[in-house]
C-alpha positions in Angstrom: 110.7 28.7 132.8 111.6 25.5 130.8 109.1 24.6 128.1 108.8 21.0 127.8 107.2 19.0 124.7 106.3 15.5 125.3 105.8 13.2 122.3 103.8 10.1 122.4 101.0 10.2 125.0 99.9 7.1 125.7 100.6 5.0 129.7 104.1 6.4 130.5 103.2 9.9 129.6 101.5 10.3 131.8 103.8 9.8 134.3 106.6 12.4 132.5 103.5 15.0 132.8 103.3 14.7 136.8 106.6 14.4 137.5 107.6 17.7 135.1 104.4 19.3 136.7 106.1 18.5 140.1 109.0 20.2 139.3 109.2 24.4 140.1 110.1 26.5 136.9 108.9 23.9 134.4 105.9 23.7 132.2 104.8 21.4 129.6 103.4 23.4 127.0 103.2 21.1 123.8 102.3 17.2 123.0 102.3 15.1 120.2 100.9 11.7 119.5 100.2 10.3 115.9 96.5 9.5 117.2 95.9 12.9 117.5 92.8 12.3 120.0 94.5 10.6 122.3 96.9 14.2 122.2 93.8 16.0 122.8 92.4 14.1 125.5 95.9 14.2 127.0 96.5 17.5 126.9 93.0 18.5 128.5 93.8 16.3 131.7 97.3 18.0 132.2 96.4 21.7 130.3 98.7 20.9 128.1 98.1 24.2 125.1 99.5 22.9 121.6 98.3 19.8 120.7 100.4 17.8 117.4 100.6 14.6 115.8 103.5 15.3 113.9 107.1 15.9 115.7 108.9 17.6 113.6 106.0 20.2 113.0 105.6 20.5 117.0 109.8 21.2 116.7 109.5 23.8 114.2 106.5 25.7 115.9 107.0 25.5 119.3 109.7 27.5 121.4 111.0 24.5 123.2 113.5 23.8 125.7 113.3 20.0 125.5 111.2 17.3 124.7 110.3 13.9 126.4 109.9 11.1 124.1 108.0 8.1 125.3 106.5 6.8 121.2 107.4 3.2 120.8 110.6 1.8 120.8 110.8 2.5 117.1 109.9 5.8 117.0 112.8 6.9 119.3 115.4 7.5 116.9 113.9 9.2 114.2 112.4 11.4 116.8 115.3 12.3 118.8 117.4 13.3 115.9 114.9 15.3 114.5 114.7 16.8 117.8 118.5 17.7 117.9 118.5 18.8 114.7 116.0 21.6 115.9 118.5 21.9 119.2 116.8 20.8 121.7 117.7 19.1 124.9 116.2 15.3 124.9 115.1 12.6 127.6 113.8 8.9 126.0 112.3 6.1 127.4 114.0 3.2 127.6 115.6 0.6 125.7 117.2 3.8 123.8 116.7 2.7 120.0 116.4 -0.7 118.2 119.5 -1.2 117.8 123.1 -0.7 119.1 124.0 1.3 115.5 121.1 3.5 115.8 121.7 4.2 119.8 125.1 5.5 118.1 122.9 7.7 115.4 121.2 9.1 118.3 124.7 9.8 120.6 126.0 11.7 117.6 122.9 13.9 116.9 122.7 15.0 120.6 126.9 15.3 120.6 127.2 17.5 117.5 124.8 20.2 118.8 126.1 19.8 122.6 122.5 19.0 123.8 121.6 17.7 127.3 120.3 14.0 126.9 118.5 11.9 129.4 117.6 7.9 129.5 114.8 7.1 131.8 116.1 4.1 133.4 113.4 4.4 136.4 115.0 2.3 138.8 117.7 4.4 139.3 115.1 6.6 141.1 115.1 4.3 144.1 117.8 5.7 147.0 119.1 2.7 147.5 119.8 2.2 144.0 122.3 4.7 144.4 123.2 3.5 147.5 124.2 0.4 146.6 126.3 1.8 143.8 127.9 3.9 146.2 128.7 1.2 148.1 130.7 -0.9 146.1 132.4 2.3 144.2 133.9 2.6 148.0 134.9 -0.9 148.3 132.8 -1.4 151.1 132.5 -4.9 149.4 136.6 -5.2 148.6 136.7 -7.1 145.0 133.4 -7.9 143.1 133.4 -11.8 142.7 129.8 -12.5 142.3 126.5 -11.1 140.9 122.8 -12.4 140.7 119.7 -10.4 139.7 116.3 -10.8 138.5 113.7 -8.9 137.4 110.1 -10.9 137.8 106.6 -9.8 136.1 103.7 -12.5 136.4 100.9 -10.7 133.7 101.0 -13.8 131.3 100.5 -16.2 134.2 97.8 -13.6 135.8 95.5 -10.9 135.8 97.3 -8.3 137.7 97.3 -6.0 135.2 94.0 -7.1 133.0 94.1 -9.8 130.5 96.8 -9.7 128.4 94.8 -11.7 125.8 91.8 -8.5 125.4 94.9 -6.0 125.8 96.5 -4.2 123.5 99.0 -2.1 125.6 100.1 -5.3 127.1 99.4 -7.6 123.3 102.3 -5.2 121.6 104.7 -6.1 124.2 104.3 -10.1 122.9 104.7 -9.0 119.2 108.0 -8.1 117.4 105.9 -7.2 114.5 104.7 -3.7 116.8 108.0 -3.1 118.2 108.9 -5.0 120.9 111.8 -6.9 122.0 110.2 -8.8 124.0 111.4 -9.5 128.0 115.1 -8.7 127.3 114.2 -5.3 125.6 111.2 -4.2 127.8 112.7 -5.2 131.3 115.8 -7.0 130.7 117.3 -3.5 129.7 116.3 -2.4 133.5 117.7 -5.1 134.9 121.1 -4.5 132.5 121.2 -1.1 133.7 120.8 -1.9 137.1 123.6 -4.0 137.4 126.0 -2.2 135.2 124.9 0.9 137.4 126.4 -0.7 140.4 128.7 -3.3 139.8 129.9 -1.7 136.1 130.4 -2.7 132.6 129.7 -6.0 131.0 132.9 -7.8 129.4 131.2 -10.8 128.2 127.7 -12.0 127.9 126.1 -15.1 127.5 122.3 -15.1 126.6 119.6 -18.0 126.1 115.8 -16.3 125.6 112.8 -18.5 125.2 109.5 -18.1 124.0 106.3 -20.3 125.5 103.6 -21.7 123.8 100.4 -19.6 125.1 97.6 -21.5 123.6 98.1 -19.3 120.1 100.4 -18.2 117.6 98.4 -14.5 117.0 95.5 -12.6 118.2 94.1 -10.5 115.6 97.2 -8.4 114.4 99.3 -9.1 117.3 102.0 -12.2 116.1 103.1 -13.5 119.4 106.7 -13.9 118.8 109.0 -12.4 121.7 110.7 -13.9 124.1 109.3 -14.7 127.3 112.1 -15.3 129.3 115.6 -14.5 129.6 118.9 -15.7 131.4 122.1 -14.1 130.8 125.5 -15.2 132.3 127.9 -11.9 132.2 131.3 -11.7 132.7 132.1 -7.8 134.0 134.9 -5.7 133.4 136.1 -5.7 136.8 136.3 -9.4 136.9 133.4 -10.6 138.7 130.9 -12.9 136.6 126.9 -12.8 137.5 123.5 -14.3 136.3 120.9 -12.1 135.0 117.0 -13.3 134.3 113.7 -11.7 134.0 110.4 -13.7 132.8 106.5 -12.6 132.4 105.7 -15.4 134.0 106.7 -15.2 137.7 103.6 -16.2 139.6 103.1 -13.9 142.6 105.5 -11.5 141.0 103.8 -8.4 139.6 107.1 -6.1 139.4 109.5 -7.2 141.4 113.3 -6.3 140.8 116.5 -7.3 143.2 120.3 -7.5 142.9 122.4 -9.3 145.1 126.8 -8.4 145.0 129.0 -10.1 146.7 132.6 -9.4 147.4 135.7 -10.5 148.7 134.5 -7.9 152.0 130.8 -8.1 151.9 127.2 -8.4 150.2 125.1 -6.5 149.7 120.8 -7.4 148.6 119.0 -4.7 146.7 115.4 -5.9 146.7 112.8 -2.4 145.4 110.0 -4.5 146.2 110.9 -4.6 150.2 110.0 -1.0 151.7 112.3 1.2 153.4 114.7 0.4 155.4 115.1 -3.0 154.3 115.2 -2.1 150.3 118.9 -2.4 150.9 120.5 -4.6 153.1 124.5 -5.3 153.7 126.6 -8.3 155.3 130.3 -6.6 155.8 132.7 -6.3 158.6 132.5 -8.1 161.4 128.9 -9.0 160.5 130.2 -12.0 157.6 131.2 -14.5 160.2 127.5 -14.2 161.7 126.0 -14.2 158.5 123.9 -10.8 159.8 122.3 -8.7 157.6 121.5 -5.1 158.4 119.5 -2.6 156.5 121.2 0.6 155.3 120.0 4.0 155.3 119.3 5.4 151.9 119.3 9.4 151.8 116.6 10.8 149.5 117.6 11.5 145.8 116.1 13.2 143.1 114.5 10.9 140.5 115.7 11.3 136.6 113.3 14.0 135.6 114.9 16.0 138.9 118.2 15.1 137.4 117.2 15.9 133.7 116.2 19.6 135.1 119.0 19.4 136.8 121.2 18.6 134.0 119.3 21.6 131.6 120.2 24.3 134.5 123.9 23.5 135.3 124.8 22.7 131.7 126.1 19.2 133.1 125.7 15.4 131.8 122.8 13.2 133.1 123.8 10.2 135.5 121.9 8.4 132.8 122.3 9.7 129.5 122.2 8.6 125.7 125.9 7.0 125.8 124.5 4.7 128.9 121.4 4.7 126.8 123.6 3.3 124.1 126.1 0.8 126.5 123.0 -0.8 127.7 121.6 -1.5 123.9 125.2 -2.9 123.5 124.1 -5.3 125.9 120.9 -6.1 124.4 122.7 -6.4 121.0 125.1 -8.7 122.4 122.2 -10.9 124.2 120.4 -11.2 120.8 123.5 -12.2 118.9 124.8 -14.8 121.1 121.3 -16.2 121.4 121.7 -16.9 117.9 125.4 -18.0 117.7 125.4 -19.5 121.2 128.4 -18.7 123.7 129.9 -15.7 124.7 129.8 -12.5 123.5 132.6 -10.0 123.7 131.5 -6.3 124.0 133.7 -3.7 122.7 132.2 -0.2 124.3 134.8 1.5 125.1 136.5 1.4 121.8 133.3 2.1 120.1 131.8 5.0 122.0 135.2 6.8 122.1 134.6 6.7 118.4 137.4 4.7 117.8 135.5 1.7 115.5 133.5 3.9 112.3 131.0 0.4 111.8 129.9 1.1 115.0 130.0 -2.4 116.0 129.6 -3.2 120.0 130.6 -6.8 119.8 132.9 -9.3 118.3 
């Protein structure tokens, strides 16, 4: 049986607790939350036993084989370290940390006591996520030339979700002050991940964020001060260059994500919001000089907690683990910088996460 602690229990939790409870031969027996109601009421919906609201304490007194953190943003370092201190296998929510130095804090942690780690990047769920990536690993596209994706939310344009205005799960998101970093860091780093996932690493980025006037500057102790939009040109490894954007303002949009490749053989589209078969679509072979698309069939896969078990039993790495955890905050790093310097970024992961630069410094 592996005993699973999840720390913070607020929206996402809840989805960790069904998906672990899905999962033969694991239970969640412990949670932790620093409003230790919330715990409680948690852990009666899912019978949940031990009930915390302080980590470390929850480390020291439960017999755990990992933990599940999904606090805020902030929280995620401090937590994971302690966490590895105590030995014990970790998955995050996503972006990893804060910061591309304390991603690195967290990779070293996990590495010095040989833990398991896990990023939930929750797209990579989708089958024909890995399809795709598949795909062009095969050359089934020939050379990479060109990129575009997008990742499209409308809840500051719309109620979809409730009004953001009476909201505080969805007020923090608009507030640096709490935590947030805004589009780029909430769903940017999806988008990031998804396209590094299939195409590969980023070389070069170019990044230009913008934040919209909403009518106010604050709403009671929520400063609305993150970006609202994002568009970053990249320049990947393997030559190709791309555009990445996401906004919160996408009318008709309530989660919509898509990547479009194309090579020197083929294209392929990646929309998650079309359903099965047509998620994935592809334009190769004889089918470019008709310009016909055809959807691909995407075997199942199992989705990141799967994988994380997976990962625990075999003694293997995750597909998405804290060194991607920590490449993709090298992006967001990157993004933030050349907003503020203006031009292209160069990204230095390679060096860095083979430990090869001791300032930990992912760009230049």
């Amino acid at each position: 049986m592996i005993r699973i602690g999840i720390i913070g229990t607020g929206g996402m939790a809840h989805s960790h607790a069904v998906r672990f409870g899905k999962i033969r031969g694991c239970r969640v027996t412990a949670c932790c939350d620093i409003v230790f109601s919330r715990a409680e009421e948690f852990a009666r919906k899912y019978g949940i036993p031990a009930v915390y609201n302080d980590a470390e304490k929850m480390f020291s007194e439960e017999q755990l084989d990992c933990v599940s953190i999904v606090t805020s943003d902030r929280a995620h370092a401090p937590v994971a370290i302690a966490a590895a201190h105590y030995g014990i296998h970790i998955m995050c929510e996503k972006p990893l940390a804060t910061s591309f130095p304390e991603a690195m804090r967290m990779v070293k942690a996990a590495q010095k006591r040989k833990l398991i780690t896990a990023v939930n990047f929750s797209y990579r769920n989708s089958p024909a996520t890995q399809k795709a990536a598949q795909l062009v690993k095969e050359g089934v596209l020939g050379r990479i030339l060109h990129v575009e994706g997008s990742y499209l939310q409308s809840w500051l344009v719309s109620k979809i979700w409730g009004d953001w205005k009476t909201k505080p799960a969805l007020l923090w998101r608009l507030s640096t002050r709490h935590g947030s970093a805004g589009t780029l860091g909430d769903i940017g780093v999806h988008l990031y991940d998804l396209a590094s996932f299939v195409v590969g690493d980023f070389a070069e980025i170019s990044c230009t964020l913008k934040t919209f006037d909403k009518g106010t500057k604050q709403i009671g102790e929520y400063i609305l001060d993150t970006n609202d939009s994002m568009i970053a040109t990249v320049k990947f490894s393997c030559g190709a260059i791309g555009t990445l954007h996401a906004t919160r303002w996408a009318t008709g949009h309530t989660n919509s994500i898509s990547l479009r490749v194309f090579g020197d053989k083929g294209g392929l589209d990646l929309n998650l919001d079309r359903p099965a078969p047509e998620t994935l679509r592809i334009c190769a072979g004889r089918d470019k000089d008709k310009s016909t698309w055809r959807p691909v069939r995407c075997p199942a896969v199992p989705d990141m907690y799967q994988r994380f078990i997976n990962a625990l039993r075999t003694g293997t790495k995750c597909q998405a683990n804290f060194e991607t955890g920590a490449k993709v905050q090298a992006y967001l790093d990157a993004s933030f910088e050349s907003e503020k310097q203006g031009g292209f970024i160069k990204i230095k992961l390679r060096e860095v996460l083979n430990g090869k630069n001791s300032k930990c410094s992912c760009v230049e």
